[in-house]
DRENTORKOL-3810 file (N, C-alpha, C; in nm, 4 decimals):
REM DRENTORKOL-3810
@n.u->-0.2432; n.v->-6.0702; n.w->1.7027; ca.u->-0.2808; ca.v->-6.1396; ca.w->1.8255; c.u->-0.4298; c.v->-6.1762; c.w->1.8228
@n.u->-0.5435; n.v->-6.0714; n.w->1.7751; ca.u->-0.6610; ca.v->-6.1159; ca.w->1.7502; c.u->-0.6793; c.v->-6.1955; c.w->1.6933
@n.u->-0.5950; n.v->-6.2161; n.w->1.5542; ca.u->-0.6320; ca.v->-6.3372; ca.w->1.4478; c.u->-0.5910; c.v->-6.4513; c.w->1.5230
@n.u->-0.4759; n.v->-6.4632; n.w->1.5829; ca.u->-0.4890; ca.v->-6.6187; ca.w->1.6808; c.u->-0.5747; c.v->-6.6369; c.w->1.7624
@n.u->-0.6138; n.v->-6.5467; n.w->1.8126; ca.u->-0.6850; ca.v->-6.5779; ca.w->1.9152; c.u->-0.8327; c.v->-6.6613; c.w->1.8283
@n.u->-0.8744; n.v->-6.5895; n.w->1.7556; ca.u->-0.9941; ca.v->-6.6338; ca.w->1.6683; c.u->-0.9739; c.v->-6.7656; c.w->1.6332
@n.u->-0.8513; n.v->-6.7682; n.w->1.5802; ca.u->-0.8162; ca.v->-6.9166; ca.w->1.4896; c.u->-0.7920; c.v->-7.0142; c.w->1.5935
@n.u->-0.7578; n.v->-6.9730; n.w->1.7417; ca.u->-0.8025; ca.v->-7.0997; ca.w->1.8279; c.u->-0.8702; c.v->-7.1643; c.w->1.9020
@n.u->-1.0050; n.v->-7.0200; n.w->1.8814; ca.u->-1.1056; ca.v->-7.1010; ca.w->1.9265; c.u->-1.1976; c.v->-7.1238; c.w->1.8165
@n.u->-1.1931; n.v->-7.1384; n.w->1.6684; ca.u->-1.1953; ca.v->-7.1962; ca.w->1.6268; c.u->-1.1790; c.v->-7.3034; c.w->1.5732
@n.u->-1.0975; n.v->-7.3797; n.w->1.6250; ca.u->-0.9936; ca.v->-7.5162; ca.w->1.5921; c.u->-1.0724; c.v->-7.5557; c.w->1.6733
@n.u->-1.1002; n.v->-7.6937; n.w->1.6521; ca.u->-1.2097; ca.v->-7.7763; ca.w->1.7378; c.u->-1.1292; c.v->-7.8553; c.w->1.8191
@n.u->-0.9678; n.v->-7.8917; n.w->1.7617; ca.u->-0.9119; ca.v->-7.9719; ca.w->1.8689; c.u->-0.8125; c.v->-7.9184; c.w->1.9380
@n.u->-0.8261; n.v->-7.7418; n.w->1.9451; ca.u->-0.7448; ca.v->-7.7488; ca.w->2.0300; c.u->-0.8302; c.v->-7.5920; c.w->2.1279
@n.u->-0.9709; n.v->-7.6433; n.w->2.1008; ca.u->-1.0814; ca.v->-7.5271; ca.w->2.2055; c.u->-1.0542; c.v->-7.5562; c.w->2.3558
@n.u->-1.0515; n.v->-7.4041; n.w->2.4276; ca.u->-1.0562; ca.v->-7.4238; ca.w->2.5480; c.u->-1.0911; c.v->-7.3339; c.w->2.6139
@n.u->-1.2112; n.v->-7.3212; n.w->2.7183; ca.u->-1.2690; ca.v->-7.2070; ca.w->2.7726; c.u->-1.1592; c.v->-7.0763; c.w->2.8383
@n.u->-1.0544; n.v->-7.1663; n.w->2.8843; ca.u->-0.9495; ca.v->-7.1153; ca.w->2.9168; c.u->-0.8370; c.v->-7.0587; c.w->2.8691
@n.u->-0.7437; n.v->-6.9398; n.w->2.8541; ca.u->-0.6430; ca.v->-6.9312; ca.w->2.8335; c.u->-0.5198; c.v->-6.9998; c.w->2.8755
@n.u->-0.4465; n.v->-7.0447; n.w->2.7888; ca.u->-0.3206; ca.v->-7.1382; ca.w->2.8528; c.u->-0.2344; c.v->-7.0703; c.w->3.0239
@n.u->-0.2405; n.v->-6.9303; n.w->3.0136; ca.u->-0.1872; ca.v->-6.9335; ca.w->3.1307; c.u->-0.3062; c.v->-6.8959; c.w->3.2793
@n.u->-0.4642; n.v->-6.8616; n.w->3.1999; ca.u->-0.5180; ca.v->-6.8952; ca.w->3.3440; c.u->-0.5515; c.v->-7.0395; c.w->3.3897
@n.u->-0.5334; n.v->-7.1287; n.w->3.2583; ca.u->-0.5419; ca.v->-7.2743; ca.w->3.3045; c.u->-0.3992; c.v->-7.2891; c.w->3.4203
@n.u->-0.3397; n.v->-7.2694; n.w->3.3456; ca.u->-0.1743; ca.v->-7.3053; ca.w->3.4760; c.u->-0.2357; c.v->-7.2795; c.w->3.6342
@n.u->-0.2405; n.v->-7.1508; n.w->3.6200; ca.u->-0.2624; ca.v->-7.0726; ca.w->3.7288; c.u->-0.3933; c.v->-7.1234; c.w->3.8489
@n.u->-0.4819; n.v->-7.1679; n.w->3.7449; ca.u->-0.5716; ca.v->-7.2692; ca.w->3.8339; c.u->-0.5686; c.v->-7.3805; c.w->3.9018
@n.u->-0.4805; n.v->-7.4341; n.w->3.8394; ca.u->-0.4213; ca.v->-7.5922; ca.w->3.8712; c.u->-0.3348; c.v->-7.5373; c.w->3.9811
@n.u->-0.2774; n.v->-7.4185; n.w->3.9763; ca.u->-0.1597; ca.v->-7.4120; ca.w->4.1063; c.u->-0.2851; c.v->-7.3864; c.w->4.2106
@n.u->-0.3187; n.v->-7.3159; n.w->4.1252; ca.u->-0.4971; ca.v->-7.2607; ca.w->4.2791; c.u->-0.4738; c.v->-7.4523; c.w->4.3775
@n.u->-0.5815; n.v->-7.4987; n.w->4.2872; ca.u->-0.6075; ca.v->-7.6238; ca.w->4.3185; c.u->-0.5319; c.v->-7.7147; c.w->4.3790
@n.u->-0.4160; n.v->-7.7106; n.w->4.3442; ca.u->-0.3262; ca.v->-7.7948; ca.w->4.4377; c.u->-0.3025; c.v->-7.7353; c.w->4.6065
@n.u->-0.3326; n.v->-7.6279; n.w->4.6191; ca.u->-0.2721; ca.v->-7.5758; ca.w->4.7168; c.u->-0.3804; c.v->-7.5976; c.w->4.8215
@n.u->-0.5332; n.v->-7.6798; n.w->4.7356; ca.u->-0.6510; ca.v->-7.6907; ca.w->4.8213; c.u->-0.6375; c.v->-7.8085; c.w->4.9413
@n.u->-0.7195; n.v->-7.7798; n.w->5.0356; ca.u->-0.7606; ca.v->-7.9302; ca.w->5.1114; c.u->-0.8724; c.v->-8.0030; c.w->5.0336
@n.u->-0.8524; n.v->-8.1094; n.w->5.0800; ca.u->-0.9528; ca.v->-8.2150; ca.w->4.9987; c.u->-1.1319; c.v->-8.1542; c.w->5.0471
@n.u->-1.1348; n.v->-8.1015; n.w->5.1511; ca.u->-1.2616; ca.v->-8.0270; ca.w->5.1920; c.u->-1.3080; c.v->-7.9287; c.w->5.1274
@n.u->-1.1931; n.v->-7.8028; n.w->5.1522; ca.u->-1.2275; ca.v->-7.7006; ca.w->5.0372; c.u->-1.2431; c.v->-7.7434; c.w->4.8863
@n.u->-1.1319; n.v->-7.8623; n.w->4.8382; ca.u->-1.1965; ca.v->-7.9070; ca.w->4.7011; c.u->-1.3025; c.v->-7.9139; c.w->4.6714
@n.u->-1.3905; n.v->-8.0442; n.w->4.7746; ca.u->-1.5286; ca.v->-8.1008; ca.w->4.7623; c.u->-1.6316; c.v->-7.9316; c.w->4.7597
@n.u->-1.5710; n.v->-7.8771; n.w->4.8493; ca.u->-1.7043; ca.v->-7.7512; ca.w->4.8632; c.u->-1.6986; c.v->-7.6837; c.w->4.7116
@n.u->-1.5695; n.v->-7.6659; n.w->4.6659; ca.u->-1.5508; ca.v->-7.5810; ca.w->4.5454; c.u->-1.6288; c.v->-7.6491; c.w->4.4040
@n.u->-1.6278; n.v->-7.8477; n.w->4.4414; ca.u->-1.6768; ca.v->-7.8586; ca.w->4.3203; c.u->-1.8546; c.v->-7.8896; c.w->4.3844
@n.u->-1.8671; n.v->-7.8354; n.w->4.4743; ca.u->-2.0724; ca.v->-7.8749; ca.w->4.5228; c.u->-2.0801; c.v->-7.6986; c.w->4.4359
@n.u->-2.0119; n.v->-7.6116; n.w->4.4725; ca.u->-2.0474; ca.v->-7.5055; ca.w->4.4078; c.u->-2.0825; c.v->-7.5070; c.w->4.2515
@n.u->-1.9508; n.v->-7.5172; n.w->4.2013; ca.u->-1.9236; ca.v->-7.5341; ca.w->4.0343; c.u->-2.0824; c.v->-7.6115; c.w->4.0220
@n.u->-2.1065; n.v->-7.7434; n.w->4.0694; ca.u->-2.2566; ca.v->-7.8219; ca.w->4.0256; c.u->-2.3148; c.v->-7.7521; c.w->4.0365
@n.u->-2.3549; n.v->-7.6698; n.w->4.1348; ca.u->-2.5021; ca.v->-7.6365; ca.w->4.1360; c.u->-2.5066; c.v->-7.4647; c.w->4.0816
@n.u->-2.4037; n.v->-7.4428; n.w->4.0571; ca.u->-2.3691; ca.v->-7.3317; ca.w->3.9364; c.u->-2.4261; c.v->-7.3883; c.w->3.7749
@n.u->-2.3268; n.v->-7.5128; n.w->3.7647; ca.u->-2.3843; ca.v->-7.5419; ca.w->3.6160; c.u->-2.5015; c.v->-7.5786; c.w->3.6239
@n.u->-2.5923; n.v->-7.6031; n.w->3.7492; ca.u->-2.7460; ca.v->-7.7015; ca.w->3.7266; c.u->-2.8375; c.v->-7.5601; c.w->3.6706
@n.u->-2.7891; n.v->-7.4555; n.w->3.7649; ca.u->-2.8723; ca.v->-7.2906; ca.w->3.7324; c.u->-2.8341; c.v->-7.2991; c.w->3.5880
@n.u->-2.7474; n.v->-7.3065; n.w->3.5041; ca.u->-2.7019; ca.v->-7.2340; ca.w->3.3951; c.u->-2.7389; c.v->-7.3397; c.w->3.2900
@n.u->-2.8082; n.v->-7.4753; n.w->3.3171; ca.u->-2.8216; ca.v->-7.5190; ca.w->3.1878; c.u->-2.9566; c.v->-7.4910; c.w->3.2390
@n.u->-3.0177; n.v->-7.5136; n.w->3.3614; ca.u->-3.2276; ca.v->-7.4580; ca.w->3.3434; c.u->-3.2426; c.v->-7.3706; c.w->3.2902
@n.u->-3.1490; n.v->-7.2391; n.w->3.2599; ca.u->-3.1735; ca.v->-7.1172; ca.w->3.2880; c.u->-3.1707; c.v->-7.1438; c.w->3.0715
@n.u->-3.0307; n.v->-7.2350; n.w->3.0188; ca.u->-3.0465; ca.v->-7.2382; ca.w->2.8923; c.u->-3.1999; c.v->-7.3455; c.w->2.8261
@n.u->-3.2050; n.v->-7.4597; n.w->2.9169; ca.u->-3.3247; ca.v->-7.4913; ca.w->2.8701; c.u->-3.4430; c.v->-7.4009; c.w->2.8406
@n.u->-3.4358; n.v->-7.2567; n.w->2.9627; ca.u->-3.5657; ca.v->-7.2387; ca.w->2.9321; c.u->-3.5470; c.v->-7.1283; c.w->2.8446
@n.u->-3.3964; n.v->-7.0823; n.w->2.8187; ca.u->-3.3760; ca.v->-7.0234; ca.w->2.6910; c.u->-3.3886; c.v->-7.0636; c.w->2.5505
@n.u->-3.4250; n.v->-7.1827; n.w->2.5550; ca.u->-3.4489; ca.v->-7.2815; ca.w->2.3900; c.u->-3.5435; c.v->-7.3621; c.w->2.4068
@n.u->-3.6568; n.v->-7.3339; n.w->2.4961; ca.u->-3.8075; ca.v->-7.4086; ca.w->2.5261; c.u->-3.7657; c.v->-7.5442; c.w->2.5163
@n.u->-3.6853; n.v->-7.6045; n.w->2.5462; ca.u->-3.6505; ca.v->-7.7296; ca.w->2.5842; c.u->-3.7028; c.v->-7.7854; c.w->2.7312
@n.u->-3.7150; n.v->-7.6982; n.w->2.8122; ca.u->-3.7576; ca.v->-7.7093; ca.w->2.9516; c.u->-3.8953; c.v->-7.7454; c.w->2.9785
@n.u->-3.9984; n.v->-7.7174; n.w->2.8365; ca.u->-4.1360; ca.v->-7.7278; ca.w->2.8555; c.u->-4.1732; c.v->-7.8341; c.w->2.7523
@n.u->-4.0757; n.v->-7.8846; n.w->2.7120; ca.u->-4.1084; ca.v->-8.0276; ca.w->2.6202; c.u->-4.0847; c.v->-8.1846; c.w->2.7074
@n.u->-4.1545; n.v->-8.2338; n.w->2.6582; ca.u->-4.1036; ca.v->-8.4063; ca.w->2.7715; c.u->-3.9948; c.v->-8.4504; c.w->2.6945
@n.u->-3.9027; n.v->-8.4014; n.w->2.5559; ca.u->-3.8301; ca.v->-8.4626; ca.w->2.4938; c.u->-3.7305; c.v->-8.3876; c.w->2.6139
@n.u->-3.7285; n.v->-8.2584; n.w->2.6232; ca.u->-3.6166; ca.v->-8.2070; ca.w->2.7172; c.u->-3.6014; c.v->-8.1913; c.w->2.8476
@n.u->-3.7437; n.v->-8.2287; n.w->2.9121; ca.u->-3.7157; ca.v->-8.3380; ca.w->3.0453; c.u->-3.6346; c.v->-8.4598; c.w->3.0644
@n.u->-3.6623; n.v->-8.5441; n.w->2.9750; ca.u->-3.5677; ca.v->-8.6333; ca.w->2.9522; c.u->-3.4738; c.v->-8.5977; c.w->2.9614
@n.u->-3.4291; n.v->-8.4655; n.w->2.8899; ca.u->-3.2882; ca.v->-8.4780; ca.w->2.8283; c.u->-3.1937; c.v->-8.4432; c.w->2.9818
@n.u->-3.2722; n.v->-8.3861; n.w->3.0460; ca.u->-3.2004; ca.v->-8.3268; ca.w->3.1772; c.u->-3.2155; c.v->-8.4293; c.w->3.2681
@n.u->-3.3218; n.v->-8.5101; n.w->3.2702; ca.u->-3.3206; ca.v->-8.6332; ca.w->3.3618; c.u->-3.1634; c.v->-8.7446; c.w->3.3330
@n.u->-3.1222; n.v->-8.7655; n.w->3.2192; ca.u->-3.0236; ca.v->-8.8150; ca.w->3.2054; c.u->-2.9256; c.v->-8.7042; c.w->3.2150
@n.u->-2.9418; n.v->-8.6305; n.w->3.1946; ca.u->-2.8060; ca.v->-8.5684; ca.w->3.2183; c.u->-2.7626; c.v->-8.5424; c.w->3.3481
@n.u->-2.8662; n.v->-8.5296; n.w->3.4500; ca.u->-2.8327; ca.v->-8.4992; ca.w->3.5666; c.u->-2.8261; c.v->-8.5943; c.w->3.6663
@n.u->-2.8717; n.v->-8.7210; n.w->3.6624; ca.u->-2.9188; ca.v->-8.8957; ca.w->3.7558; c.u->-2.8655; c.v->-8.9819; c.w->3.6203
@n.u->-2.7766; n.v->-8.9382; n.w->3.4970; ca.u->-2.7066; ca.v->-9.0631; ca.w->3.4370; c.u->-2.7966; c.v->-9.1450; c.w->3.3955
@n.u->-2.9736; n.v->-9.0962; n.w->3.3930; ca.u->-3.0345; ca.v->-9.2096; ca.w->3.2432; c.u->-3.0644; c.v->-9.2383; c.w->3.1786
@n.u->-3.0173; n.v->-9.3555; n.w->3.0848; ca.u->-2.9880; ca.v->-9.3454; ca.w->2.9552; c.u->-3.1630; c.v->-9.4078; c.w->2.9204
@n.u->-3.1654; n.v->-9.2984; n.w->2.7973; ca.u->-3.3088; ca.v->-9.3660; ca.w->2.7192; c.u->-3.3007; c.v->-9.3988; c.w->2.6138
END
């Protein structure tokens, strides 16, 4: 069971943060949402991932370079340089 497990998240096309059955299980989450609670669930998730890539920028001094200002200016307002 370990060796699959290894060998599939190793496989590049078939990686997934998720296990096949907590993916299911989420999607049932999700359907069962209102379109309100959706929107709140995904303002969370954003400003979850905005903490977690500053927090990696300033884990790889990317955060104190103007190459990796940039890089977060497009990534976060979509622009392209």
């Amino acid at each position: 069971d370990r060796n699959r497990q290894i060998r599939t998240l190793l496989s590049s096309s078939s990686f997934s943060a998720l296990p096949k059955e907590e993916e299911a299980a989420e999607k049932l989450r999700i359907e069962t949402l209102t379109k309100y609670q959706k929107e709140m669930e995904l303002r969370t998730l954003d400003s979850d991932l905005a903490r977690l890539q500053t927090l990696r920028a300033i884990n790889t001094g990317e955060l104190y370079t103007l190459r990796g200002k940039f890089k977060m200016l497009s990534r976060d307002y979509g622009m392209g340089f």
